[in-house]
N, C-alpha and C positions, 0 to 999 in steps of 0.2 A: 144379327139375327141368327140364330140356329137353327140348323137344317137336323128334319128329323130324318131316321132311315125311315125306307122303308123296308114294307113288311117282305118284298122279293129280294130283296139286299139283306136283310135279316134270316131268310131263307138260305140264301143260297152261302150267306158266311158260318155259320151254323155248320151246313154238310159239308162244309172246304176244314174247317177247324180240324172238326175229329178226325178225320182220315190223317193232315197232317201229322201231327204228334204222335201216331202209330206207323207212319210214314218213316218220318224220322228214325226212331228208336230201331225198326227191322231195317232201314239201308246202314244207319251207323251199325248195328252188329254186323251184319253180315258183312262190313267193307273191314271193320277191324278184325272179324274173322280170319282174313286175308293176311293179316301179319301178324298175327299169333305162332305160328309157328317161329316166324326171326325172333319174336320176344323170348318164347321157349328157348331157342337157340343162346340167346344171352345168358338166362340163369342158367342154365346145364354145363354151354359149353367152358364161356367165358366168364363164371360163376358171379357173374353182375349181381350186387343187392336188389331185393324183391322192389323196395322203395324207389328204387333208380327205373326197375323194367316198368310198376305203374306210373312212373310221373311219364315215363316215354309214354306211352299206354295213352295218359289226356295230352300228350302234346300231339298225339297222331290222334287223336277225336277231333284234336281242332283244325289240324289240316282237312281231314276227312269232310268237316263239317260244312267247308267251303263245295264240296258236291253233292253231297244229302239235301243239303236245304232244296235248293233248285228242283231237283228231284220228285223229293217229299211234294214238294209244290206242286209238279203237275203231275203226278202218281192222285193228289187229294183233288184237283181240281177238275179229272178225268174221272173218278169215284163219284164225286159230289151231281158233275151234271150225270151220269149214267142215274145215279138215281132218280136227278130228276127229271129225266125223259120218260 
């Protein structure tokens, strides 16, 4: 038997979604923000190739990623009911 949503569970995943994914994307800048200058650091000081400073670049998103999500989560989940109060 399949259970349908409902239309308040439909609601309220709805207003959690969007904020999420805008969620994300400003805590992931703003945290890789944070080590931009060590990345500068590499191609300047220690003239690392560009290629080497972005694959570090997504390996530190994916650490990063491990605290954004959580985040993102109740940053969306705190937007979502404020609107619906």
């Amino acid at each position: 038997m399949r259970r349908r949503i409902s239309l308040i569970d439909s609601y309220v995943s709805v207003e959690v979604i969007k904020p999420f994914f805008g969620a994300i994307i400003l805590f992931l800048f703003l945290l890789l923000m944070f080590q931009t200058l060590r990345l500068a650091d590499f191609v300047i000081v220690h003239q690392v190739p560009g290629r080497i400073v972005i694959q570090l670049a997504i390996f530190l998103l994916v650490s990063i990623s491990a605290y954004t999500f959580p985040i993102a989560y109740l940053a969306s989940v705190i937007i979502a009911f404020g609107r619906l109060s």
